[in-house]
C-alpha positions in Angstrom: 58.0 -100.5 -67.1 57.6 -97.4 -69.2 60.5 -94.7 -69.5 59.3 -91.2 -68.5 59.1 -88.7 -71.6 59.9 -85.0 -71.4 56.2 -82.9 -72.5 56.2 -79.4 -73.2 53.3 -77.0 -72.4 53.1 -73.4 -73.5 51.5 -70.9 -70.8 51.0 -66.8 -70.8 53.4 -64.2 -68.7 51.6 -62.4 -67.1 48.8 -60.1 -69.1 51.2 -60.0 -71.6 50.9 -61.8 -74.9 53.9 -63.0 -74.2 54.6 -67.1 -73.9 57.0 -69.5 -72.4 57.6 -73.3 -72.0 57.7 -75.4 -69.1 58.5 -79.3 -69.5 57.0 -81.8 -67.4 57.7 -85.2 -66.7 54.8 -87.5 -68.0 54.5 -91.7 -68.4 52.8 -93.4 -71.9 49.4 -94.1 -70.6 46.5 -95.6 -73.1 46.6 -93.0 -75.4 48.0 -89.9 -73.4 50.9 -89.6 -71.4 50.3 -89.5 -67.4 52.1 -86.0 -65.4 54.7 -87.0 -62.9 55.7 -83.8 -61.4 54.2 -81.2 -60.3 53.6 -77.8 -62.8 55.7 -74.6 -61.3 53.8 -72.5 -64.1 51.7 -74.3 -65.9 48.2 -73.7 -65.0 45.1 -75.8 -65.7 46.8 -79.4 -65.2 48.2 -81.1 -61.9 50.2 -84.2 -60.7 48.5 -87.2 -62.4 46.3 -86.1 -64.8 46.3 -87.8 -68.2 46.9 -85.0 -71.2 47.2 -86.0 -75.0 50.1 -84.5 -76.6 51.2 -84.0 -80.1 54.8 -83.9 -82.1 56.1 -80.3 -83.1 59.8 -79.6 -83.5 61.1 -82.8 -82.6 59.4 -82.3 -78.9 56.4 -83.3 -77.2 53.7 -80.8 -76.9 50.7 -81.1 -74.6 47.3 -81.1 -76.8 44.7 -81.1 -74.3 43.4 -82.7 -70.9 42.1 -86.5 -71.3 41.4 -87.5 -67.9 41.8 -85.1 -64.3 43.4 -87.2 -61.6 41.6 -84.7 -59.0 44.6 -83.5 -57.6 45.1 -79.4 -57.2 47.9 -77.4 -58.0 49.0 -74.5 -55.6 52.3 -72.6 -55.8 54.2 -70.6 -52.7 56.2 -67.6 -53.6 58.1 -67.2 -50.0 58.9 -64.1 -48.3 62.2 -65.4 -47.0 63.9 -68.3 -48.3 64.8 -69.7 -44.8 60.7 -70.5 -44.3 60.7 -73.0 -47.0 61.9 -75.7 -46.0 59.6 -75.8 -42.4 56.6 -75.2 -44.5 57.3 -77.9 -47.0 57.9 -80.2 -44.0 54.2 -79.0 -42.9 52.5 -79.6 -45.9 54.4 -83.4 -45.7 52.9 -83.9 -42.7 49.1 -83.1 -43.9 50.0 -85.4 -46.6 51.2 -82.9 -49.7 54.2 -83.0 -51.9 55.9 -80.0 -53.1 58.9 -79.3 -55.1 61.3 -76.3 -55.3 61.5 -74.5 -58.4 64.9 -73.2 -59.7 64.4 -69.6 -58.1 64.6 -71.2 -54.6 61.5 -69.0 -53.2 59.4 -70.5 -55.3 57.4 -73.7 -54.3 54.6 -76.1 -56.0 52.3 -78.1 -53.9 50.0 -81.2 -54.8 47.3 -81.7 -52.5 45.9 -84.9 -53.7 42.1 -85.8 -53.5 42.5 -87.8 -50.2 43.3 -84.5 -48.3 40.7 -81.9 -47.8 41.3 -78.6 -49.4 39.9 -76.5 -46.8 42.4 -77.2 -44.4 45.6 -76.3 -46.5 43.8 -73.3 -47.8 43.5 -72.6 -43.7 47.0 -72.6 -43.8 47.9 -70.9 -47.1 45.3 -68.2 -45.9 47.4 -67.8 -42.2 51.1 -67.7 -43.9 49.7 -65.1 -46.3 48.2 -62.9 -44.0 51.0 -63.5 -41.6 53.3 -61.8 -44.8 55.1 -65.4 -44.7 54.5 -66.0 -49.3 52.0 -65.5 -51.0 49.8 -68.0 -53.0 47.8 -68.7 -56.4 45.5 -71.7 -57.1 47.4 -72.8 -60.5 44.9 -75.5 -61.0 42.1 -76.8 -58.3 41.2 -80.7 -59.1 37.8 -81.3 -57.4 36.2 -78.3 -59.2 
């Protein structure tokens, strides 16, 4: 079985010029490395897609996208921290994984291709007009 490797992707703040680095989890695949987590800022890859990736200061750095796995990439920032926890437990039960960033309000969701989008984005759409978080698409798979 292959050992996970740490990858390290470089994305914008904001409108600034500004850049930071968020590491993913990734597995040797063919010739790139396959994501095993799901990005928190990263935009532009999800859960399972196959990126290439090149050596630079003794780390990993993603190169570009090889091969989309479909999935899509939403992240939750939560009004209140006590709603996360039920509304992870909802997205579980339309078939979803999500992880909890460090800042605890903050959420990533994979909706894999199996589940159609226009049902969670029913939901998304109620909690955020309902004030509950608020949502951006970070990386939509079946476009």
């Amino acid at each position: 079985m292959s050992e996970h490797v740490k990858l390290f992707f470089e994305y914008s703040v904001g409108d600034s010029n500004e850049s930071e680095t968020e590491s993913l989890w990734a597995l040797p695949c063919g010739e790139g490395f396959k994501l095993d987590n799901i990005p928190f800022y990263v935009k532009g890859v999800s859960f399972g897609d196959v990126v290439s990736a090149e050596r630079g200061g003794g780390c990993l750095c993603m190169k570009e996208l090889l091969e989309p796995s479909g999935h899509s990439t939403v992240r939750l920032w939560f009004a209140s921290e006590q709603e996360v926890q039920p509304v992870r437990e909802a997205l579980k039960s339309m078939g979803c994984s999500s992880e909890v960033s460090d800042q605890p309000r903050l959420v990533a969701v994979d909706i894999p291709p199996t589940i159609a989008y226009e049902d969670i984005r029913s939901y998304l759409d109620e909690g955020e007009s309902n004030g509950k978080w608020d949502y951006e698409e970070a990386c939509l798979g079946f476009l």
